[in-house]
Jmol script that loads the backbone (N, CA, C; Angstrom):
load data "model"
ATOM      1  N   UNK A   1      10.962  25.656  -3.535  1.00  0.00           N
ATOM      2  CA  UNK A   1      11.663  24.710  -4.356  1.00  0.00           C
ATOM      3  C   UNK A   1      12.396  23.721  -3.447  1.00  0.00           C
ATOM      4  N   UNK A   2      11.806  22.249  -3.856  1.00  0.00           N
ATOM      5  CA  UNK A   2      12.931  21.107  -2.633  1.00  0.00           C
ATOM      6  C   UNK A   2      13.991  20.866  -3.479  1.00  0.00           C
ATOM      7  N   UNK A   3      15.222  20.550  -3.257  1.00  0.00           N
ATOM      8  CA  UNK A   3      16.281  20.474  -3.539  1.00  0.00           C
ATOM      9  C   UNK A   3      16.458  18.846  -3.711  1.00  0.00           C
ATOM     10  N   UNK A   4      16.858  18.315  -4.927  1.00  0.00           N
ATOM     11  CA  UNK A   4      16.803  16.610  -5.042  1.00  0.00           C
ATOM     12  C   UNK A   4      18.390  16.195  -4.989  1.00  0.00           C
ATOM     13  N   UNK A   5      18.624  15.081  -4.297  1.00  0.00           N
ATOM     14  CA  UNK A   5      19.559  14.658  -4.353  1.00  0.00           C
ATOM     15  C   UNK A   5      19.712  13.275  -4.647  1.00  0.00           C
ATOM     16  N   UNK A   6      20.466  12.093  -5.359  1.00  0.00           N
ATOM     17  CA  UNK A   6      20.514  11.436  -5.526  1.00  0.00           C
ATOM     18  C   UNK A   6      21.129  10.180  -4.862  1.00  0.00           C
ATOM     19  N   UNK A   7      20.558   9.618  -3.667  1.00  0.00           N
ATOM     20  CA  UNK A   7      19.904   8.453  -2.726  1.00  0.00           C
ATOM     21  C   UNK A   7      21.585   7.579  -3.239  1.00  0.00           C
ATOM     22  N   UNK A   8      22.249   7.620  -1.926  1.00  0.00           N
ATOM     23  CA  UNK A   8      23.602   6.544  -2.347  1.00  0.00           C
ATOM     24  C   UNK A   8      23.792   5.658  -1.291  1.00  0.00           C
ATOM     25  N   UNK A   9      22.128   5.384  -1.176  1.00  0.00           N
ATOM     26  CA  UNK A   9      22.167   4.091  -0.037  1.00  0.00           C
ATOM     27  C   UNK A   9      21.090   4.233   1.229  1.00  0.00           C
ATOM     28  N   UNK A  10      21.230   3.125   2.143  1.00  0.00           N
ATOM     29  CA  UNK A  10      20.467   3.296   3.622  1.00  0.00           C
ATOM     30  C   UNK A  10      20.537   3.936   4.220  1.00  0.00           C
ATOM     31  N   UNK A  11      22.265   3.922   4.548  1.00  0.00           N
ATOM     32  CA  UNK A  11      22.804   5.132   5.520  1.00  0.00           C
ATOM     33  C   UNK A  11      22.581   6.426   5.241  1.00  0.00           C
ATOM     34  N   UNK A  12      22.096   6.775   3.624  1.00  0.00           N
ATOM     35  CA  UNK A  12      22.016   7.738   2.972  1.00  0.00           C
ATOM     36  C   UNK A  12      20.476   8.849   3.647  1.00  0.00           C
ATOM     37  N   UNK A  13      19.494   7.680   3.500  1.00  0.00           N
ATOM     38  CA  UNK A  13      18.080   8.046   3.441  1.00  0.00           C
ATOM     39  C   UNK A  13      18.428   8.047   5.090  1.00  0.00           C
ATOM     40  N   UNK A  14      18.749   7.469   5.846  1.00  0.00           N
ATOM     41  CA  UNK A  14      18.567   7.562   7.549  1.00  0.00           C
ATOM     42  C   UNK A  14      19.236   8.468   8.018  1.00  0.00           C
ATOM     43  N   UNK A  15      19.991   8.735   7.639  1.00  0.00           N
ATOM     44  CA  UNK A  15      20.519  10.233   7.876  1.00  0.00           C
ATOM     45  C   UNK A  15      19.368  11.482   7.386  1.00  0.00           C
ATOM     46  N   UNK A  16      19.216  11.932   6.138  1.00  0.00           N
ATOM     47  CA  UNK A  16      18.469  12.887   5.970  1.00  0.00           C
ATOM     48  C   UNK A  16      17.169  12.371   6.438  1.00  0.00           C
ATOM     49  N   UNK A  17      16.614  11.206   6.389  1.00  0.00           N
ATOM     50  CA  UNK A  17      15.526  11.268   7.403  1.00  0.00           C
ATOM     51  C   UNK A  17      15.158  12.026   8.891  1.00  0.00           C
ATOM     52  N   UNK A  18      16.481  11.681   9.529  1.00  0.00           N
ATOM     53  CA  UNK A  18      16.669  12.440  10.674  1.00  0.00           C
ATOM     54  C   UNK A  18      17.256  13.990  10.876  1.00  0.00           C
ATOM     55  N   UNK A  19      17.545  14.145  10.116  1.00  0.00           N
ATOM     56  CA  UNK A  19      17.641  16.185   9.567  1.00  0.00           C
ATOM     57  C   UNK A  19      16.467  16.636   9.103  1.00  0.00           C
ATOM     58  N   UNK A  20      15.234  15.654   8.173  1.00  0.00           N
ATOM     59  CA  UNK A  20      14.242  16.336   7.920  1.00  0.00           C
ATOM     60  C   UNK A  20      13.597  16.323   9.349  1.00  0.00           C
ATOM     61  N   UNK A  21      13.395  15.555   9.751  1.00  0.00           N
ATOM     62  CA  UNK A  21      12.336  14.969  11.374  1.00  0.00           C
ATOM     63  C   UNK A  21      12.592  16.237  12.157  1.00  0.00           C
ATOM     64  N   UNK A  22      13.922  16.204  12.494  1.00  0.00           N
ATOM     65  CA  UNK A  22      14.879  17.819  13.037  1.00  0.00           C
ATOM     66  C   UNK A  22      14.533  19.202  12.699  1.00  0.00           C
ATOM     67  N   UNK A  23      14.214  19.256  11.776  1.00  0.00           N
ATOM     68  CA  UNK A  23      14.051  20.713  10.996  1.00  0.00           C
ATOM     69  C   UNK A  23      11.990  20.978  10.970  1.00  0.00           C
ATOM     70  N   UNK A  24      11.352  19.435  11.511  1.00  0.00           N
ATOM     71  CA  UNK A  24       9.907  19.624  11.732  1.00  0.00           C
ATOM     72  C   UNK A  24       9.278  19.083  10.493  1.00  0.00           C
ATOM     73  N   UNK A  25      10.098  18.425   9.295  1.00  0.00           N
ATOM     74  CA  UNK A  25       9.423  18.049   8.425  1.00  0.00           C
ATOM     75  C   UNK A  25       8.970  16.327   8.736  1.00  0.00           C
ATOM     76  N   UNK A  26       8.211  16.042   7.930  1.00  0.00           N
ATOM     77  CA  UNK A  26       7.085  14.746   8.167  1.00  0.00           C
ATOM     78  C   UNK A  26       8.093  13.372   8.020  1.00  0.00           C
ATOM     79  N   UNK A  27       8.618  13.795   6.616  1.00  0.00           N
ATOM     80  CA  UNK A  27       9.582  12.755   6.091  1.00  0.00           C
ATOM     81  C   UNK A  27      10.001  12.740   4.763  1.00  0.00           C
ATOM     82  N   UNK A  28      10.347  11.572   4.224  1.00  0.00           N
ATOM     83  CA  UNK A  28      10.876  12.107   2.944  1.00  0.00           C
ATOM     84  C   UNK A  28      10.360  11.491   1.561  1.00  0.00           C
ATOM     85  N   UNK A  29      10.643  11.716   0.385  1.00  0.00           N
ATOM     86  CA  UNK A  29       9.808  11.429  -1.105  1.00  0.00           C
ATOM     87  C   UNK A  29      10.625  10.862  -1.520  1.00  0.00           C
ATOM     88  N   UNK A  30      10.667   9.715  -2.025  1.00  0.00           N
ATOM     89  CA  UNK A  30      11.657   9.133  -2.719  1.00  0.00           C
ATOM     90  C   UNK A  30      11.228   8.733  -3.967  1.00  0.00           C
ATOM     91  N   UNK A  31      12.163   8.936  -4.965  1.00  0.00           N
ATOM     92  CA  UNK A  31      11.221   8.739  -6.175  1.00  0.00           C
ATOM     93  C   UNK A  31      12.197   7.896  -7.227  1.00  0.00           C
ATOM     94  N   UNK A  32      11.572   7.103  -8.245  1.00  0.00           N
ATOM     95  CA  UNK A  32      12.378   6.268  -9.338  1.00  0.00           C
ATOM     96  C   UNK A  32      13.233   6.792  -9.775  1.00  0.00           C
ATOM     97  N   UNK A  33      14.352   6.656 -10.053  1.00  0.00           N
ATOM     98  CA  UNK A  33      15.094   7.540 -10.960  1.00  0.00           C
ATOM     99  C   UNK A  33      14.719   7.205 -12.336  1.00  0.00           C
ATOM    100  N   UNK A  34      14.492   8.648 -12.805  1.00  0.00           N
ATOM    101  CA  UNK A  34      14.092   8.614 -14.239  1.00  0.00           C
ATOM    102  C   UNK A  34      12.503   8.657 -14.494  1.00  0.00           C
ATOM    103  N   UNK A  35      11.551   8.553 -13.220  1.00  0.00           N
ATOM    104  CA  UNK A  35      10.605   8.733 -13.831  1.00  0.00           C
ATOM    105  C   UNK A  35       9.958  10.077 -13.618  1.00  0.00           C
ATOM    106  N   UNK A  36       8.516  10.260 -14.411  1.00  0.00           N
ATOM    107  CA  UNK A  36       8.206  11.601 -14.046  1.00  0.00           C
ATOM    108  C   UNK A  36       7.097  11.413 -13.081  1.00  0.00           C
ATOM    109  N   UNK A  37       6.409  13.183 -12.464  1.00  0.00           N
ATOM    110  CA  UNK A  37       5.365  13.201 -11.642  1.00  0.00           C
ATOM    111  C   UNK A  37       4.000  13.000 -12.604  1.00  0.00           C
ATOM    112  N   UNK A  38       3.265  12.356 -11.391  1.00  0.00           N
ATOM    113  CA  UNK A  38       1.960  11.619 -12.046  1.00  0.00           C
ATOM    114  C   UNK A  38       1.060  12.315 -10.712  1.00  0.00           C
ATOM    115  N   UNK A  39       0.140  12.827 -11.354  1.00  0.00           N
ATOM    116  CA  UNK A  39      -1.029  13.672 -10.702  1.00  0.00           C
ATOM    117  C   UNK A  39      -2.428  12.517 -10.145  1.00  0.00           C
ATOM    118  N   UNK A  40      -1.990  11.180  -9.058  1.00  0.00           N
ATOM    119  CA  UNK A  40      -2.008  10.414  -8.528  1.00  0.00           C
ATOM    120  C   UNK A  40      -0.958   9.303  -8.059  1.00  0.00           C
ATOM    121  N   UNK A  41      -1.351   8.185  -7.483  1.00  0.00           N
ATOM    122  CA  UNK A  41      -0.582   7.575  -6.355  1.00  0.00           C
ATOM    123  C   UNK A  41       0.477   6.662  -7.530  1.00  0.00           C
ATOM    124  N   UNK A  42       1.333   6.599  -7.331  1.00  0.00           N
ATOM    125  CA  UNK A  42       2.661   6.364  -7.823  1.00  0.00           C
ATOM    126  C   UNK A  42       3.291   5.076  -7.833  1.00  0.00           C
ATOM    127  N   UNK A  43       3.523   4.253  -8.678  1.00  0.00           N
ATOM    128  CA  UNK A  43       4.420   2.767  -7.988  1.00  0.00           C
ATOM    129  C   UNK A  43       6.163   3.463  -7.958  1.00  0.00           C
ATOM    130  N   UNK A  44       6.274   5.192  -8.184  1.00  0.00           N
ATOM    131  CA  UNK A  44       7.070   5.218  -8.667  1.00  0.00           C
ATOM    132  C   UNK A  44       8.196   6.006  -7.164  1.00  0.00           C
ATOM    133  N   UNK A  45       7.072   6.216  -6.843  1.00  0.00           N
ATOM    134  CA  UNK A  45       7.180   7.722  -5.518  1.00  0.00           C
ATOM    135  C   UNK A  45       7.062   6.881  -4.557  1.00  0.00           C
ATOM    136  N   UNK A  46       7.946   6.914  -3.564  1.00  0.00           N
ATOM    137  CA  UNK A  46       7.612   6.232  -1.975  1.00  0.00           C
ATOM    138  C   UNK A  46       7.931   7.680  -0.983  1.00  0.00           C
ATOM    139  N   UNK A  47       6.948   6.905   0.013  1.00  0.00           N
ATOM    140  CA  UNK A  47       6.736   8.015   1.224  1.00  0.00           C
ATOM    141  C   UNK A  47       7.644   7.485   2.794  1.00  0.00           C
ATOM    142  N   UNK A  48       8.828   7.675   3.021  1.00  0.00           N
ATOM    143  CA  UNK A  48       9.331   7.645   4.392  1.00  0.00           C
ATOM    144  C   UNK A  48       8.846   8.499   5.129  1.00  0.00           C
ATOM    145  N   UNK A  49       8.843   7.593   6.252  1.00  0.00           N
ATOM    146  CA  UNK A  49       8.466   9.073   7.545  1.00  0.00           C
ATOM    147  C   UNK A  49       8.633   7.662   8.675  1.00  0.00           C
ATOM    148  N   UNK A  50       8.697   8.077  10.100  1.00  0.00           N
ATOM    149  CA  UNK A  50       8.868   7.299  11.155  1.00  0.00           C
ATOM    150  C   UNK A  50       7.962   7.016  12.033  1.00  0.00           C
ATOM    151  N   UNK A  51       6.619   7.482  10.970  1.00  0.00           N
ATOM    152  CA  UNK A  51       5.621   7.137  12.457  1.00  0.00           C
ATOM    153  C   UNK A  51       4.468   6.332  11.086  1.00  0.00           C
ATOM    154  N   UNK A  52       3.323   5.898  11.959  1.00  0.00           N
ATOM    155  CA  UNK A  52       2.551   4.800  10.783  1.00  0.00           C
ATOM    156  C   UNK A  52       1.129   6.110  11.218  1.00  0.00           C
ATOM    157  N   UNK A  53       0.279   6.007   9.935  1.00  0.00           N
ATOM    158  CA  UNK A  53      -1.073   6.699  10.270  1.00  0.00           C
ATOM    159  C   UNK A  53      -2.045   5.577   8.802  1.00  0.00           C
ATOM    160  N   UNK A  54      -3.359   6.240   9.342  1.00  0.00           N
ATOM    161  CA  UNK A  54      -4.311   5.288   8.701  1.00  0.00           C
ATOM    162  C   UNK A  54      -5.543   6.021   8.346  1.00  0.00           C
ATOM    163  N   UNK A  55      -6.283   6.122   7.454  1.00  0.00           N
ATOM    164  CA  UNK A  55      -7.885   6.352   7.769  1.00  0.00           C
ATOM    165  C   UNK A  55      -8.772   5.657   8.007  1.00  0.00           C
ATOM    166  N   UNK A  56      -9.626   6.314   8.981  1.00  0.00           N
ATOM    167  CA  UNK A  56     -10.748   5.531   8.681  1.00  0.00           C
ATOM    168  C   UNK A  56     -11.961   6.338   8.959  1.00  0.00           C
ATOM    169  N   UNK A  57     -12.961   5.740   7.957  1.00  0.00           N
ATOM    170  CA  UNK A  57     -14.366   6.206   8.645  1.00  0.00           C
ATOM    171  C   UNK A  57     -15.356   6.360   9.548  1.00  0.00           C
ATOM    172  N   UNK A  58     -15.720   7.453   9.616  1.00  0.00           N
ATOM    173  CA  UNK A  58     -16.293   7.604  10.607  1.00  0.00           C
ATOM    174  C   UNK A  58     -17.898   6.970  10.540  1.00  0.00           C
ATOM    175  N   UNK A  59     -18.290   6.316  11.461  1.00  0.00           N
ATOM    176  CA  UNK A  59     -19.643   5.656  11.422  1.00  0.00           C
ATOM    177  C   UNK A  59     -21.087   5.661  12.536  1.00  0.00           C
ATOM    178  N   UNK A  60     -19.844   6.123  13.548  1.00  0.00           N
ATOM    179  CA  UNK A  60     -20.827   6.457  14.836  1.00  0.00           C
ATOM    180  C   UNK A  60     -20.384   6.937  16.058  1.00  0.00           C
ATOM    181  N   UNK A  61     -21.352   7.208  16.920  1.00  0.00           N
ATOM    182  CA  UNK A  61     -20.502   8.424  18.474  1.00  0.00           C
ATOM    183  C   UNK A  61     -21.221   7.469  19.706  1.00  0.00           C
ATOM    184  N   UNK A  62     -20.038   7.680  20.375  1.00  0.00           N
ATOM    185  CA  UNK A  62     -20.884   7.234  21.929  1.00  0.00           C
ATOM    186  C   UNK A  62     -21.092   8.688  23.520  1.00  0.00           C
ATOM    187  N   UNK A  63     -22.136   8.489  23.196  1.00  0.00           N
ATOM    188  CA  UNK A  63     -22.605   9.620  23.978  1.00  0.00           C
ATOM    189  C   UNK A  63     -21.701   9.811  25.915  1.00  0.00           C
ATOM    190  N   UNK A  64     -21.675  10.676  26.167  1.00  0.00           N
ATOM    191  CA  UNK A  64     -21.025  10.160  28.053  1.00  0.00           C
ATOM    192  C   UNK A  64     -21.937   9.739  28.840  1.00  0.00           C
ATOM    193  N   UNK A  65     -22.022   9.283  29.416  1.00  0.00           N
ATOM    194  CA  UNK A  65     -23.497   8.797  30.822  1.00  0.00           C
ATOM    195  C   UNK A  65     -23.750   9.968  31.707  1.00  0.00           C
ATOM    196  N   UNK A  66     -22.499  10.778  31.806  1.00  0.00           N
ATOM    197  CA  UNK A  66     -23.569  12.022  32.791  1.00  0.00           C
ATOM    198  C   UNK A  66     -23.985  13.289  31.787  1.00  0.00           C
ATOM    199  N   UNK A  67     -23.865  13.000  30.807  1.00  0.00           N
ATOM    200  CA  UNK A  67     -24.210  14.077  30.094  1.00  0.00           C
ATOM    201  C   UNK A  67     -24.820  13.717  28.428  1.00  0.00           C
ATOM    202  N   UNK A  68     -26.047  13.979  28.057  1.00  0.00           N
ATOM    203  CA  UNK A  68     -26.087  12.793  26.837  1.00  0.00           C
ATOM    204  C   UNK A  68     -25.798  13.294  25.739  1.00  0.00           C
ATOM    205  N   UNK A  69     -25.698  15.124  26.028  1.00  0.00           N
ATOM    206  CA  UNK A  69     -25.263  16.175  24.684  1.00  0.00           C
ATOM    207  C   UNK A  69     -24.454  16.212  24.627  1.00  0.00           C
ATOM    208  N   UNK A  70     -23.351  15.218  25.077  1.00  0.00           N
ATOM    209  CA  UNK A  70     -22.225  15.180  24.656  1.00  0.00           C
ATOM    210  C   UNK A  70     -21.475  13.863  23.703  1.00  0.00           C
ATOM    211  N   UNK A  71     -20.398  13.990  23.262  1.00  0.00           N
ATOM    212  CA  UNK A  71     -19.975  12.884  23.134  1.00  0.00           C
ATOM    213  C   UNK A  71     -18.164  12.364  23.291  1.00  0.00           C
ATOM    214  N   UNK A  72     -18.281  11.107  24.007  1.00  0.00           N
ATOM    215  CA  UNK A  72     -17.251  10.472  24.772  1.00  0.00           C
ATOM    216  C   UNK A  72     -16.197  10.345  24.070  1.00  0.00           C
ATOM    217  N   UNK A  73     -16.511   9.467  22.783  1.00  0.00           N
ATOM    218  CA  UNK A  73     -15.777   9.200  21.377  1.00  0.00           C
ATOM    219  C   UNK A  73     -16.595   8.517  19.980  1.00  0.00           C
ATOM    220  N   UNK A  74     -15.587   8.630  19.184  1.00  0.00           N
ATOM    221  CA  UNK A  74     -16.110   8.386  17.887  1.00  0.00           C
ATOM    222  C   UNK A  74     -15.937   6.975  17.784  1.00  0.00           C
ATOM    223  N   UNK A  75     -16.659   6.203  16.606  1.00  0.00           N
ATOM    224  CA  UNK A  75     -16.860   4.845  16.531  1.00  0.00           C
ATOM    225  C   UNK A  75     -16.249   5.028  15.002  1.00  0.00           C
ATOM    226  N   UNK A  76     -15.119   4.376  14.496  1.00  0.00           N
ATOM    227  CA  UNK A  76     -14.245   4.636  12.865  1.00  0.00           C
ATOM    228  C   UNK A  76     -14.509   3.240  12.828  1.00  0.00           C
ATOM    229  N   UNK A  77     -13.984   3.110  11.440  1.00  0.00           N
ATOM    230  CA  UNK A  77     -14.225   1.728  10.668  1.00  0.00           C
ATOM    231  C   UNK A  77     -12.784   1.629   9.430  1.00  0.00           C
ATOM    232  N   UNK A  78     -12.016   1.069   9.878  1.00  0.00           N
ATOM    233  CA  UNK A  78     -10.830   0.905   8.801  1.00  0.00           C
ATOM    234  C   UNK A  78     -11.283   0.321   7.642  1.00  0.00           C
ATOM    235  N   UNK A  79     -10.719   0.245   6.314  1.00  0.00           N
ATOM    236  CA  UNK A  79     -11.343  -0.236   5.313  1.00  0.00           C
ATOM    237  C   UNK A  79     -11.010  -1.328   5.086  1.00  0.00           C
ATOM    238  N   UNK A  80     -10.027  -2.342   5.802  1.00  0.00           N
ATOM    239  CA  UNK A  80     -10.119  -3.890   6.397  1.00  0.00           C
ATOM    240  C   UNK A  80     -11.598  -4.229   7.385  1.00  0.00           C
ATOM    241  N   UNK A  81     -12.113  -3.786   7.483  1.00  0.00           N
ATOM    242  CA  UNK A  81     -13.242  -3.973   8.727  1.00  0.00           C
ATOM    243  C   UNK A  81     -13.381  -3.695  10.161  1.00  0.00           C
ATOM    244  N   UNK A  82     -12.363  -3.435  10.312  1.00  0.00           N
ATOM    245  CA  UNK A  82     -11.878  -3.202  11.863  1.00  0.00           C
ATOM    246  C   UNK A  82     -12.301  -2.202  12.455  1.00  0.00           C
ATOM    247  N   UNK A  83     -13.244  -2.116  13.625  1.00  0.00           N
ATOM    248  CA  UNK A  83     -13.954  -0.998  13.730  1.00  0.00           C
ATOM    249  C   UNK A  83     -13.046  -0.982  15.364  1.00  0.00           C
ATOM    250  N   UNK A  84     -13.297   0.629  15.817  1.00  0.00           N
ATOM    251  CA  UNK A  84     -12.622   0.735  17.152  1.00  0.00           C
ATOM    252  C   UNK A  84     -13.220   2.114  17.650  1.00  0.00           C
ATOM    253  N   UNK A  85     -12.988   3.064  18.968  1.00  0.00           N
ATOM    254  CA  UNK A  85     -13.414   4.134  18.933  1.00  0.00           C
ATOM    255  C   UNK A  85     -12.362   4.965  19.514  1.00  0.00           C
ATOM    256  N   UNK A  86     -12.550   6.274  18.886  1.00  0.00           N
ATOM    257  CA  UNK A  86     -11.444   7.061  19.206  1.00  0.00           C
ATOM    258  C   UNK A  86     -11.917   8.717  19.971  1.00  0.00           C
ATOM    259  N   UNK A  87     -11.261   8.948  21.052  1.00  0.00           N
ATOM    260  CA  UNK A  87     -12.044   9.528  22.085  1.00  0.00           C
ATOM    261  C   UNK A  87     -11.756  10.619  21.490  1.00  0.00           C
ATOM    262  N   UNK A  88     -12.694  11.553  22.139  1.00  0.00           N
ATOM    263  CA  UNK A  88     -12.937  12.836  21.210  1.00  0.00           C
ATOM    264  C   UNK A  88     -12.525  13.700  21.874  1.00  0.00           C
ATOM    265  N   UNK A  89     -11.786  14.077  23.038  1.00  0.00           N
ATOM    266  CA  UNK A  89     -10.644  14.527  23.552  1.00  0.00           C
ATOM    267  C   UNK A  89      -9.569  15.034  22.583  1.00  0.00           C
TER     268      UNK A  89
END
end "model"
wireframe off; spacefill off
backbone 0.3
color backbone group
């Protein structure tokens, strides 16, 4: 059970931001007052946390040169278009 408390500002959320971060949690849920949970994405629910992440798809591998059964890194594709590769390390 998370325990809700009711948000009395910036200083409010940056503080327990940094007690959740502390304690190993991701970040925090902030939600409308007054509305309810919806079993998808929310205009109502926001997600804090202090670091940025993204998906993307995966589309292709680049093999290493001394070895060809291997592979170096992955080739992703953001869903803006932006393709890049991410080593498989």
């Amino acid at each position: 059970m998370v325990e809700h408390q009711k948000c009395t500002g910036k200083d409010h959320v940056d503080k327990e931001l940094k007690r959740i971060i502390a304690l190993g949690g991701e970040g925090l849920m902030i939600r409308q007052l007054g509305s309810k949970y919806e079993r998808k994405r929310s205009d109502t629910l926001l997600k804090i946390k202090t670091f940025y992440d993204a998906k993307a798809k995966l589309i292709g591998f680049v093999k290493t040169k001394s070895n060809p059964d291997l592979i170096s890194s992955y080739l992703v594709e953001m869903a803006n278009g932006i393709q890049f590769k991410i080593g498989s390390g």
